[in-house]
mmCIF file of the N, C-alpha and C atoms, coordinates in Angstrom:
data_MODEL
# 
_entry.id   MODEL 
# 
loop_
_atom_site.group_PDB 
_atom_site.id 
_atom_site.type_symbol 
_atom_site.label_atom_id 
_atom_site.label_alt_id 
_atom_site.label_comp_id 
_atom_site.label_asym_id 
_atom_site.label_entity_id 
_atom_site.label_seq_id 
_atom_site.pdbx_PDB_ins_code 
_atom_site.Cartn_x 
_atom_site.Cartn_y 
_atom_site.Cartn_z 
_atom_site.occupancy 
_atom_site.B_iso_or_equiv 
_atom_site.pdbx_formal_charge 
_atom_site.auth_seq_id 
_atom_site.auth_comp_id 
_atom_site.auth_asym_id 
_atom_site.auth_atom_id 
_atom_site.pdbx_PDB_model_num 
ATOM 1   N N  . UNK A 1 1  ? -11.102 -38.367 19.810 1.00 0.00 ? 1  UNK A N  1 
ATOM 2   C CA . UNK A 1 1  ? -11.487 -37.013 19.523 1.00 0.00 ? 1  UNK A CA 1 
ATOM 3   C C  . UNK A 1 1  ? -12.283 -36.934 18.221 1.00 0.00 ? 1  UNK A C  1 
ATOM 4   N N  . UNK A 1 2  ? -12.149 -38.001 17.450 1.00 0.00 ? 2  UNK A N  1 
ATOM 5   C CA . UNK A 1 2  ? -12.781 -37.847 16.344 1.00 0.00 ? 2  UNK A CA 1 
ATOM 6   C C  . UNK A 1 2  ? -13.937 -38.353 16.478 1.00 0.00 ? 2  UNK A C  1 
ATOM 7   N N  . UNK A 1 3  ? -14.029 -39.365 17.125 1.00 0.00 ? 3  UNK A N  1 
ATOM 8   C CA . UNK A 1 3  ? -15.668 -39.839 17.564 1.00 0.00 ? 3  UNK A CA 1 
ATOM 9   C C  . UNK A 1 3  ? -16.196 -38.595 18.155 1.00 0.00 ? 3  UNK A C  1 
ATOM 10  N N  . UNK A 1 4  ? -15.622 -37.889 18.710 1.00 0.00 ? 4  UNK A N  1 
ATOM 11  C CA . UNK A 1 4  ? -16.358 -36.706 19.681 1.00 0.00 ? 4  UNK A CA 1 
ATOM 12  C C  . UNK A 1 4  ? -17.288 -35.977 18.406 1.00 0.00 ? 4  UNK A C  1 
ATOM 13  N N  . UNK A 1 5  ? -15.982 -35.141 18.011 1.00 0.00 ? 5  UNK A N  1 
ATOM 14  C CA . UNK A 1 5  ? -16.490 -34.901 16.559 1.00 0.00 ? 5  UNK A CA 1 
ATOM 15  C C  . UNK A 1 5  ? -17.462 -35.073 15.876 1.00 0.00 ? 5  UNK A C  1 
ATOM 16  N N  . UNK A 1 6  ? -17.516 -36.536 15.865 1.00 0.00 ? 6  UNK A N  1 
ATOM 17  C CA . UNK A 1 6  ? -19.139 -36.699 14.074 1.00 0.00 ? 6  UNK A CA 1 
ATOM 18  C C  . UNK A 1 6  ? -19.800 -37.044 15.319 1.00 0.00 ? 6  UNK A C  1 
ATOM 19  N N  . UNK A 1 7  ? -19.933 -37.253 16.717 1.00 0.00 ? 7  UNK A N  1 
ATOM 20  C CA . UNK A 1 7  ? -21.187 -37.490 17.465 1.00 0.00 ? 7  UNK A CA 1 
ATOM 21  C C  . UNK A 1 7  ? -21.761 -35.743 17.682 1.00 0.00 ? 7  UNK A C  1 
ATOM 22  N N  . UNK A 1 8  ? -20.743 -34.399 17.837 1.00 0.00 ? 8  UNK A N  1 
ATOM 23  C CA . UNK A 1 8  ? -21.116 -33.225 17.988 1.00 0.00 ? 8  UNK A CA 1 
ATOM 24  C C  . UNK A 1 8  ? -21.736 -33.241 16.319 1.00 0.00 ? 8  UNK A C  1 
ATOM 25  N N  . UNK A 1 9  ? -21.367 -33.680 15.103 1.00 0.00 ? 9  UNK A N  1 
ATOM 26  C CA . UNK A 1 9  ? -22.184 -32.934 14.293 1.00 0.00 ? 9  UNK A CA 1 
ATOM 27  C C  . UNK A 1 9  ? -23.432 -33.442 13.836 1.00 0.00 ? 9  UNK A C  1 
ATOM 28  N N  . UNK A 1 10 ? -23.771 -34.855 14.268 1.00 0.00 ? 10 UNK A N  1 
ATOM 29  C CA . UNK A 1 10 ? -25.035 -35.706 13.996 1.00 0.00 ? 10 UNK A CA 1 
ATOM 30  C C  . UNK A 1 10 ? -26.075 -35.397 15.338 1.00 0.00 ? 10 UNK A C  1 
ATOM 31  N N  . UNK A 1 11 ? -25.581 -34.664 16.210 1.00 0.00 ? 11 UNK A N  1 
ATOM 32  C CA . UNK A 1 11 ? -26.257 -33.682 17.507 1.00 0.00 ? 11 UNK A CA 1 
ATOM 33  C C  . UNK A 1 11 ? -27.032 -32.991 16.794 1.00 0.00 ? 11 UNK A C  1 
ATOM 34  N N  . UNK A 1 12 ? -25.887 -31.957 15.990 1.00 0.00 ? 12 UNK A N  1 
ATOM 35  C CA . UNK A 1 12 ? -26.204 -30.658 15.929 1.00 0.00 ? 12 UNK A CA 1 
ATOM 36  C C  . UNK A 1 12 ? -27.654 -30.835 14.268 1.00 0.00 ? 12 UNK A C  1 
ATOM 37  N N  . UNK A 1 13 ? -27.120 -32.040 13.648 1.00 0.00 ? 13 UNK A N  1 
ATOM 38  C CA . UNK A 1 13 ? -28.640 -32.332 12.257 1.00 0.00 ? 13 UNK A CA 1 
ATOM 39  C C  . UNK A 1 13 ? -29.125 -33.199 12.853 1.00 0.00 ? 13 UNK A C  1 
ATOM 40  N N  . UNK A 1 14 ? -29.719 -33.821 14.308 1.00 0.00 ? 14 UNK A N  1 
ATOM 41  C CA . UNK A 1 14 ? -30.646 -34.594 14.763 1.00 0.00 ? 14 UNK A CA 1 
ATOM 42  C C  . UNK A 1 14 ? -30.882 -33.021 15.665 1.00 0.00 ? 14 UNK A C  1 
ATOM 43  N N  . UNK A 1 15 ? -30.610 -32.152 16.049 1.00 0.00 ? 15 UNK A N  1 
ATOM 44  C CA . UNK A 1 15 ? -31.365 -30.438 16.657 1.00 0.00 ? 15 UNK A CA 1 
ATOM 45  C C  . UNK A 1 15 ? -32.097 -30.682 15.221 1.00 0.00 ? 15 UNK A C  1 
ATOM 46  N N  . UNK A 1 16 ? -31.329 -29.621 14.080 1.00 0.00 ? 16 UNK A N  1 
ATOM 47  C CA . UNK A 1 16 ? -31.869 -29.442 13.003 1.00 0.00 ? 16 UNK A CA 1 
ATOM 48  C C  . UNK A 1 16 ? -33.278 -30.070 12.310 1.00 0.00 ? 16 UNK A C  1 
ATOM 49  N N  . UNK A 1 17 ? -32.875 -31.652 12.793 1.00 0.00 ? 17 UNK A N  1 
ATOM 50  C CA . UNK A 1 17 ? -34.258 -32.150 11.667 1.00 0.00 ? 17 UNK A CA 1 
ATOM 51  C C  . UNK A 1 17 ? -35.322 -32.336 12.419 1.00 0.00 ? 17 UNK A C  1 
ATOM 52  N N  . UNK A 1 18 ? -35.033 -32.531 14.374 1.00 0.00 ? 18 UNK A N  1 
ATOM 53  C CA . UNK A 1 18 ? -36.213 -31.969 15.182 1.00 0.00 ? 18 UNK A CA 1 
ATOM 54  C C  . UNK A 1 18 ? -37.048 -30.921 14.899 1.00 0.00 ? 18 UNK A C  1 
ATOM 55  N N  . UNK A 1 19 ? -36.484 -29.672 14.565 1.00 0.00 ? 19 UNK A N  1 
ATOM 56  C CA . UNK A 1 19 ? -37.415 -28.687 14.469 1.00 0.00 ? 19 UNK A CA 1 
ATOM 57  C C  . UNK A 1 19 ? -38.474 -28.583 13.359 1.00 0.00 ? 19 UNK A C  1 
ATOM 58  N N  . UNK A 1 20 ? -38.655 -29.601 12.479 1.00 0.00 ? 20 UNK A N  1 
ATOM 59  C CA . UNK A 1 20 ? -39.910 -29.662 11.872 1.00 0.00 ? 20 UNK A CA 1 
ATOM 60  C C  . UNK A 1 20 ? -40.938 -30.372 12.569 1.00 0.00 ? 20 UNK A C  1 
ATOM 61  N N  . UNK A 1 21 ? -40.547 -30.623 13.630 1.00 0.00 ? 21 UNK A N  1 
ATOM 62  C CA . UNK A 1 21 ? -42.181 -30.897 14.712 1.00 0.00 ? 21 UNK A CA 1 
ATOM 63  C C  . UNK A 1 21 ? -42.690 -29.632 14.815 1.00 0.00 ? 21 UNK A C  1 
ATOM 64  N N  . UNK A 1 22 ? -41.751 -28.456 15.221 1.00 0.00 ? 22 UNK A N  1 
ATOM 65  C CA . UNK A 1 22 ? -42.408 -27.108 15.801 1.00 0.00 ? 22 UNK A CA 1 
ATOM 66  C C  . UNK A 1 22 ? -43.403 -26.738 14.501 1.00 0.00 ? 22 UNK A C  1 
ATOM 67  N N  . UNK A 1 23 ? -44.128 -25.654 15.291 1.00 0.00 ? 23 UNK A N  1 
ATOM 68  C CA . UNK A 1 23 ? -45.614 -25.207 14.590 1.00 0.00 ? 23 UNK A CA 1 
ATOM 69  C C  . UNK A 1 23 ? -45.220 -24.205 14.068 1.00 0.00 ? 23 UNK A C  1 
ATOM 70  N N  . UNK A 1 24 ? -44.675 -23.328 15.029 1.00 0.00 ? 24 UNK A N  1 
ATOM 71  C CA . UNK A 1 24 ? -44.263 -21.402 14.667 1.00 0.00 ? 24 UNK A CA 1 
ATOM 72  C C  . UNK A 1 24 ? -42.795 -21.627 13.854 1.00 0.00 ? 24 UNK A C  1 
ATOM 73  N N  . UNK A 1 25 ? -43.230 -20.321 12.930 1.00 0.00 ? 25 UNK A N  1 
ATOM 74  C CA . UNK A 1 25 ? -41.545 -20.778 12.227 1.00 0.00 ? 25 UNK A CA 1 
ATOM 75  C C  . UNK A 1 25 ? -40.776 -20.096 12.732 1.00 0.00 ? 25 UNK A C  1 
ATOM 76  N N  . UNK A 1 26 ? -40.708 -18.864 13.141 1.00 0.00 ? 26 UNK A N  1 
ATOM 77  C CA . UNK A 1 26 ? -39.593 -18.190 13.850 1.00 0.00 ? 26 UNK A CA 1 
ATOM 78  C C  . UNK A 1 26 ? -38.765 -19.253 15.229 1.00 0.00 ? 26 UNK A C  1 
ATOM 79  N N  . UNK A 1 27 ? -39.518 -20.078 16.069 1.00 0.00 ? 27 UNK A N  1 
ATOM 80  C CA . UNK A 1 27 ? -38.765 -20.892 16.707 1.00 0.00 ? 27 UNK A CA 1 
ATOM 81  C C  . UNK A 1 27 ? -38.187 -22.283 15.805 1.00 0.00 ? 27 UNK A C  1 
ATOM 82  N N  . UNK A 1 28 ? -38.911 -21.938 15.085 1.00 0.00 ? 28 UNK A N  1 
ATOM 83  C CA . UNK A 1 28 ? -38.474 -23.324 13.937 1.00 0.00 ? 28 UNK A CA 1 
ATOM 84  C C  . UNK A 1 28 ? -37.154 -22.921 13.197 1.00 0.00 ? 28 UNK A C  1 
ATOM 85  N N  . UNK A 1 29 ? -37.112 -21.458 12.658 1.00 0.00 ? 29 UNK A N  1 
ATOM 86  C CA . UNK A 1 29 ? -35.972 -20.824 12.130 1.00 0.00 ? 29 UNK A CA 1 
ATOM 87  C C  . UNK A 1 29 ? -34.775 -21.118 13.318 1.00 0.00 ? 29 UNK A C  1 
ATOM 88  N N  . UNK A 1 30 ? -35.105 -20.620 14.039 1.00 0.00 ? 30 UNK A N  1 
ATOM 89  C CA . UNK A 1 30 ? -34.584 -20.450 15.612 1.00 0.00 ? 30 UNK A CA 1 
ATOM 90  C C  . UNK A 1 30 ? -33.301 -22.135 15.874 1.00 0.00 ? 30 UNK A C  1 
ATOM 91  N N  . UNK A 1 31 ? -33.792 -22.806 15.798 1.00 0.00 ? 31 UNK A N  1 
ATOM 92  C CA . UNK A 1 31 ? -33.958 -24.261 16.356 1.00 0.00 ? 31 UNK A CA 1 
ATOM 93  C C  . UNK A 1 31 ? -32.965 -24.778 15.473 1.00 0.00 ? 31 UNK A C  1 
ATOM 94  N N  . UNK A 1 32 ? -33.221 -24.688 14.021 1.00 0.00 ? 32 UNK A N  1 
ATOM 95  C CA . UNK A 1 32 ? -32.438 -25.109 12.910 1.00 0.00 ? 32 UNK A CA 1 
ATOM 96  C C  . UNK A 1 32 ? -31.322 -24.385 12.951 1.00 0.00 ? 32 UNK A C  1 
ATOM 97  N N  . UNK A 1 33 ? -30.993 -23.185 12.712 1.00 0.00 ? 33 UNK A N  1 
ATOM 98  C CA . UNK A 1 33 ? -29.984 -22.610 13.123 1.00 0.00 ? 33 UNK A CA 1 
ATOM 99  C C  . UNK A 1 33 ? -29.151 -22.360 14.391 1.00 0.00 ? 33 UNK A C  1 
ATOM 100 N N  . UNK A 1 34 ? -29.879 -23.079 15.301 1.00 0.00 ? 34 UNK A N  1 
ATOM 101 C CA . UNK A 1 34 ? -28.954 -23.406 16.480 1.00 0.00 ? 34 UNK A CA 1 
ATOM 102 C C  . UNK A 1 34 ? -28.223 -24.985 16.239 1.00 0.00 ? 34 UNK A C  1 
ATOM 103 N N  . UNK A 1 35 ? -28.772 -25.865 15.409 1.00 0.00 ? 35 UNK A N  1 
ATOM 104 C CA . UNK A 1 35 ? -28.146 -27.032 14.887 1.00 0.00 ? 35 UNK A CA 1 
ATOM 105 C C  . UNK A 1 35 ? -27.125 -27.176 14.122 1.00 0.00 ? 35 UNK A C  1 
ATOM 106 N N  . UNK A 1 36 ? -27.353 -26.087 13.141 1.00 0.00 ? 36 UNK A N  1 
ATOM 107 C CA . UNK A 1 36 ? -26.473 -25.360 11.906 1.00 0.00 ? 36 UNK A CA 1 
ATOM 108 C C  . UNK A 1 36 ? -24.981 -24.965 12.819 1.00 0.00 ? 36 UNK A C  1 
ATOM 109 N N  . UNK A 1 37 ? -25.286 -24.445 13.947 1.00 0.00 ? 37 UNK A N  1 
ATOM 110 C CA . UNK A 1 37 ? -23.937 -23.701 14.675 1.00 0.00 ? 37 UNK A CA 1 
ATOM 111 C C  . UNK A 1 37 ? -23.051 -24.873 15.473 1.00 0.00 ? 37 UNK A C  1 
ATOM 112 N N  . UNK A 1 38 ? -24.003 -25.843 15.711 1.00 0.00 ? 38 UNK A N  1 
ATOM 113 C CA . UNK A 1 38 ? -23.513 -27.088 16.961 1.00 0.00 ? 38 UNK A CA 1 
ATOM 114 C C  . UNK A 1 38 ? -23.180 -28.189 15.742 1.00 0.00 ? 38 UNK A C  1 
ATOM 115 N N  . UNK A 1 39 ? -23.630 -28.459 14.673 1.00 0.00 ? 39 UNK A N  1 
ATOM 116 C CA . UNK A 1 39 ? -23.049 -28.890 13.546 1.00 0.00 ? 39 UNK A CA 1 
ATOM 117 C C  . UNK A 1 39 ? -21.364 -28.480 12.903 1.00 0.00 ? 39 UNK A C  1 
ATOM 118 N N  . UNK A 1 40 ? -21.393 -27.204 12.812 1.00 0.00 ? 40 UNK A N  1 
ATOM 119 C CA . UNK A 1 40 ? -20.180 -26.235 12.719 1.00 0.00 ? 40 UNK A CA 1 
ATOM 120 C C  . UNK A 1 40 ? -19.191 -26.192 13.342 1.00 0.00 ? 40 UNK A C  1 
ATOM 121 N N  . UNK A 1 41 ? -19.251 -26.271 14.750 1.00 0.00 ? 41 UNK A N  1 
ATOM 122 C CA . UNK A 1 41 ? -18.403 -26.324 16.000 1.00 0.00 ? 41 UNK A CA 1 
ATOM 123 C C  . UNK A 1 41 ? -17.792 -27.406 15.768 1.00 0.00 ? 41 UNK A C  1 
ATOM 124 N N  . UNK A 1 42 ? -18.980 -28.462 15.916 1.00 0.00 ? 42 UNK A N  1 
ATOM 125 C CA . UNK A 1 42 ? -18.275 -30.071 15.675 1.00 0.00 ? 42 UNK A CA 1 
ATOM 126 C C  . UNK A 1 42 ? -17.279 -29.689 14.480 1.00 0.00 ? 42 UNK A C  1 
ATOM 127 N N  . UNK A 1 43 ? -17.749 -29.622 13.178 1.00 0.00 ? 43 UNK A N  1 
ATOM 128 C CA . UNK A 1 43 ? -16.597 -29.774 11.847 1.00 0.00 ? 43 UNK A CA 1 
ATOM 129 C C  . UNK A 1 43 ? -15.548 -28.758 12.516 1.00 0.00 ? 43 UNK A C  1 
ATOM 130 N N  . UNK A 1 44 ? -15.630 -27.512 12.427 1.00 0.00 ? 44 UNK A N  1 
ATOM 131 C CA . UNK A 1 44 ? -14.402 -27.052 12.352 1.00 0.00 ? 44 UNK A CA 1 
ATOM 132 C C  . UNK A 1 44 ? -13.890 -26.517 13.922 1.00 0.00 ? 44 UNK A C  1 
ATOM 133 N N  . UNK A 1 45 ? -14.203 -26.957 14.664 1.00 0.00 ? 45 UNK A N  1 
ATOM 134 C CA . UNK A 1 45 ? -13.967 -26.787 16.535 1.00 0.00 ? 45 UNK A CA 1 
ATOM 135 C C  . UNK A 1 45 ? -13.351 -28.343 16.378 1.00 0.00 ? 45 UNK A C  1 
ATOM 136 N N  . UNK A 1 46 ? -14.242 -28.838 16.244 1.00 0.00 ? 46 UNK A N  1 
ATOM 137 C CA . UNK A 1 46 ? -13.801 -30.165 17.577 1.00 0.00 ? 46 UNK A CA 1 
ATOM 138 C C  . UNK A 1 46 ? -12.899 -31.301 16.111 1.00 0.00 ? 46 UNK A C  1 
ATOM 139 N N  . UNK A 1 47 ? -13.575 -31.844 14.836 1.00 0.00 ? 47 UNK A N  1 
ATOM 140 C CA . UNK A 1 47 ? -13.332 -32.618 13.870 1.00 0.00 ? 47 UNK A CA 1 
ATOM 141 C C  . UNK A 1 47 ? -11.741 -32.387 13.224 1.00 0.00 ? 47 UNK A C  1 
ATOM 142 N N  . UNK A 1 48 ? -11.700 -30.719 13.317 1.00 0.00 ? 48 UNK A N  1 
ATOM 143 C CA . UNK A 1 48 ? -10.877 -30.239 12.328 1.00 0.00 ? 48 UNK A CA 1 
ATOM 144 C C  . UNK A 1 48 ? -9.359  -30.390 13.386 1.00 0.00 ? 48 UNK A C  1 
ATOM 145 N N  . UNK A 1 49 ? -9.897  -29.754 14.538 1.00 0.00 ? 49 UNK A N  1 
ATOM 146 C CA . UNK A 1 49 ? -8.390  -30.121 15.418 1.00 0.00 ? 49 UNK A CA 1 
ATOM 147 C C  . UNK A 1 49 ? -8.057  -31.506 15.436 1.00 0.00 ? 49 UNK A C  1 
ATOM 148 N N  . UNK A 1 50 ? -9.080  -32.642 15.391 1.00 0.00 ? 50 UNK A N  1 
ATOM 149 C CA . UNK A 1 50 ? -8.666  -34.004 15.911 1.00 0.00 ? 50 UNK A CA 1 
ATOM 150 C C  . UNK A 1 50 ? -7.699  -33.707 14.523 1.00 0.00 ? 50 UNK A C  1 
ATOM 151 N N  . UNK A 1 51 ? -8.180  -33.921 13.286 1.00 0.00 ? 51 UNK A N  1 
ATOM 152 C CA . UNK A 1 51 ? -7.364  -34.046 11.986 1.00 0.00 ? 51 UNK A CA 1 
ATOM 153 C C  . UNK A 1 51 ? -5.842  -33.365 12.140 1.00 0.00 ? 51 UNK A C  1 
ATOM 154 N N  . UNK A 1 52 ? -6.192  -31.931 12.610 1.00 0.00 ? 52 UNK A N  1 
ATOM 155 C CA . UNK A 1 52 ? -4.599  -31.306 12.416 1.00 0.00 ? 52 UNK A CA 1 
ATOM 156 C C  . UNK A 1 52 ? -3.455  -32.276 13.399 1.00 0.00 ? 52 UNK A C  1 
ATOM 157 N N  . UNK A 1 53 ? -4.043  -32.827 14.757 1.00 0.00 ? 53 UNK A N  1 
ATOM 158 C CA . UNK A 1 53 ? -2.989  -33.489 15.467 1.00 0.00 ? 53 UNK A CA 1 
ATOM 159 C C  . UNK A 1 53 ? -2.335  -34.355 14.911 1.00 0.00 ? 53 UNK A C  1 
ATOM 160 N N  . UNK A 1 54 ? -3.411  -34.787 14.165 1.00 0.00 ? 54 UNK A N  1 
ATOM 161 C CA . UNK A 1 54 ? -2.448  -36.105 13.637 1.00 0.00 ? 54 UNK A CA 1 
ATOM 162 C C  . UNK A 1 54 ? -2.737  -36.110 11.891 1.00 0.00 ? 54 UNK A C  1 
ATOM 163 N N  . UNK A 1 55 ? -1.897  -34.596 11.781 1.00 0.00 ? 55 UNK A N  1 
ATOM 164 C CA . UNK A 1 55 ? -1.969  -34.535 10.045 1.00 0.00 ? 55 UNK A CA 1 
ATOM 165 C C  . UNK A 1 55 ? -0.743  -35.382 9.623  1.00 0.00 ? 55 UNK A C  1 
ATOM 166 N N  . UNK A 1 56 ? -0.461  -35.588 8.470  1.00 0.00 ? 56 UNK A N  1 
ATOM 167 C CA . UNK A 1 56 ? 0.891   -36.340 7.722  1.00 0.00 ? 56 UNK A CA 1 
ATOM 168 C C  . UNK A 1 56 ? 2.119   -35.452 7.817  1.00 0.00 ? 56 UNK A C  1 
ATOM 169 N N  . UNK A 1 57 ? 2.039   -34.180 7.788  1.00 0.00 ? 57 UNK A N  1 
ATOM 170 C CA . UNK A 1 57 ? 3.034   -33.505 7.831  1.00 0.00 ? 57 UNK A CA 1 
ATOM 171 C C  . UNK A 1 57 ? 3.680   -33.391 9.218  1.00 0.00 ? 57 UNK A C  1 
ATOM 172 N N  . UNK A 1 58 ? 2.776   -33.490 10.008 1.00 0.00 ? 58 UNK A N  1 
ATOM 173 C CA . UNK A 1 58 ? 3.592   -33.636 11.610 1.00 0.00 ? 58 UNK A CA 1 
ATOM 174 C C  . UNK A 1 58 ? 4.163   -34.926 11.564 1.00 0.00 ? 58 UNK A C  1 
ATOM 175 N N  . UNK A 1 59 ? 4.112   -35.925 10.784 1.00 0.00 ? 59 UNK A N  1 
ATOM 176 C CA . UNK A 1 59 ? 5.145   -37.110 11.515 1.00 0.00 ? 59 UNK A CA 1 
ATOM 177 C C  . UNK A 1 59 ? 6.496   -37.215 11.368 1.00 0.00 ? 59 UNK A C  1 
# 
């Protein structure tokens, strides 16, 4: 689950650092901030639960 994790947030800044190919900035704004959100998800969606399952205090 944790591999899931840093592969969702190196997704979401390989979206992000794609969009400096685009020409127009509003899809460029667009593009980056859809990376920014799929970056996010990963840390605190998908990264942050793997961590809580197996925090120190649960053992």
């Amino acid at each position: 689950m944790k591999l899931a994790g840093i592969i969702v947030i190196l997704l979401g800044w390989i979206i992000a650092i794609m969009s400096l190919t685009l020409s127009n900035t509003g899809v460029q704004l667009a593009v980056v901030l859809a990376g920014f959100i799929i970056s996010l998800v990963g840390i605190i969606g998908v990264l942050n639960r793997a961590h809580l399952a197996e925090a120190i205090w649960k053992q």
